[in-house]
N, C-alpha and C positions, 0 to 999 in steps of 0.2 A: 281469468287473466287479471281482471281489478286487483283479487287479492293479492296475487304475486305483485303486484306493482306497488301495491302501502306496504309489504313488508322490505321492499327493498329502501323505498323511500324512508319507513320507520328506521331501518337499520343506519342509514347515511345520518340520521337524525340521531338517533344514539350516538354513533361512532362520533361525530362532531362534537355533540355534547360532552363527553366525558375526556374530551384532550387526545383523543386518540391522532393520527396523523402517519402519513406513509415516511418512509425515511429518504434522504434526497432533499435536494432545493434548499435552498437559503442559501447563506453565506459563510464563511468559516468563524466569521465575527463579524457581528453587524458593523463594523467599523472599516473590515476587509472587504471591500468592491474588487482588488483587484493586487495583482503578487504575481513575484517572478521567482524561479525554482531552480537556482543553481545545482549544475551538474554536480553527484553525490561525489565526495571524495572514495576513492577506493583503496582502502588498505589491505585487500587482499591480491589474491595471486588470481585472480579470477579476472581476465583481461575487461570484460563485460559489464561488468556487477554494477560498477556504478551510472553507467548509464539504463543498465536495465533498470536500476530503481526509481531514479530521475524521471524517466518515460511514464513507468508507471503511476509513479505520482502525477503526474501533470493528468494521465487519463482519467484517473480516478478523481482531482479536482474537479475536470471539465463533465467529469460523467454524474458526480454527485452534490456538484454546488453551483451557485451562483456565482459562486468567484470567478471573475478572468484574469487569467495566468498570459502574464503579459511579459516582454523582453525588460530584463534589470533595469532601463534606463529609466523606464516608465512606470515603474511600481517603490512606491515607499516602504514598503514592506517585502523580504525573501524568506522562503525557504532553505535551507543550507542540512544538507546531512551527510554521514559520514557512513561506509560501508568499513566497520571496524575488523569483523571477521566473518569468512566463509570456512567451514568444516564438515568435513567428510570420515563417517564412520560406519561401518559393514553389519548389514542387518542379516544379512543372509546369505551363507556361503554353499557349497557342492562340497569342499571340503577341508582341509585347512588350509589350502593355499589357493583357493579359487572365491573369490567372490561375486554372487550373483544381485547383490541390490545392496546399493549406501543407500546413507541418509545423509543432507546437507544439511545443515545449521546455520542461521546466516546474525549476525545482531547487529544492529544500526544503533546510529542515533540522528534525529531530528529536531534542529532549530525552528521558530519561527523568530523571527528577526526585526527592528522596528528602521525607521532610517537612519536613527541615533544609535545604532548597533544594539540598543537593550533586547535582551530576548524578553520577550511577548510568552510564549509557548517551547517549553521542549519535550521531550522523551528522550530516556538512555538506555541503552540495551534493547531494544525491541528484539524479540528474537521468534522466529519462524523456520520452520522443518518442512522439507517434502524427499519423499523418497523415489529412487529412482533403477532401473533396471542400468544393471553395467552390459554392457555388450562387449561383445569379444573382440571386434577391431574399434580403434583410437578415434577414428569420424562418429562412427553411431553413437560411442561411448561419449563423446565429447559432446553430441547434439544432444544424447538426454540427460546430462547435466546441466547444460543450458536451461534446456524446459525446465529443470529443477528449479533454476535460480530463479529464470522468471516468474512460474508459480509462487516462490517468496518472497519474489519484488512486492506483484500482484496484492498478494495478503495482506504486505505489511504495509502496502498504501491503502490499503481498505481502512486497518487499523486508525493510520495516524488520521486519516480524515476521519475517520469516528471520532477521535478522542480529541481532537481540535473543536470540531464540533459541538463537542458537549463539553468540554472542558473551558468554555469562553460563557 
């Protein structure tokens, strides 16, 4: 049992040594303690979209940073993004005029913003796909569309908090 326990301890000893480090914690910039996340603009036909994204970003802040995402009054610095398009294209049919599964497409773009309105940080176009089963009545079909977009909310706040991250 000793040994098991210096190879665990040698390893935590390595892994520190060489830089290594889990991903998560910190801050989006050592300067960012703290930010607020205006609702995404939606320029699609997608009544949802832009609050799905909105949502997910704020979760994905709170789940992977040290940032607190706080109401516009109280933060010098916002997030601002734009749901520029959502797109729907037919991966797989039953036959020409039946389709059994899209693909969504969605591209964003995302500000980070200072209190003197300079952008700090952007990205254009972010673009993210999930595919999705069509059903035969307008409720099911509509709900797993949904889950579509959220799934590329979800991702493409994964995304921008990586790239905020590491891009500072």
């Amino acid at each position: 049992m000793k040994r098991i326990e210096f190879f665990i301890l040698a390893g935590m000893v390595f892994l520190g040594a060489c830089g290594y480090h889990l991903e998560g914690g910190g801050y989006v910039n050592k300067d960012i303690t703290r930010l607020s996340v205006a609702v995404f603009e939606n320029r699609t036909s997608e009544t949802r979209a832009g609050i799905s994204f909105t949502n997910q970003l704020i979760r994905e802040i709170q789940q992977k940073t040290d940032t607190i995402v706080v109401d516009s009054g109280k933060a010098s610095r916002k997030i601002v993004g734009t749901v520029n398009s959502i797109t729907f294209s037919a991966l797989a049919r039953t036959s020409t005029e039946k389709v059994v599964e899209r693909q969504v497409t969605a591209l964003v773009d995302v500000q980070l913003v200072g209190s003197d309105g300079k952008i700090i940080w952007s990205v254009k176009n972010l673009s993210a796909s999930e595919s999705y089963t069509v059903a035969s009545d307008t409720v099911n079909d509509e709900a797993n569309k949904r889950v579509a977009v959220d799934k590329i909310a979800q991702r493409c706040s994964e995304r921008i908090v990586s790239q905020m991250m590491a891009n500072f």
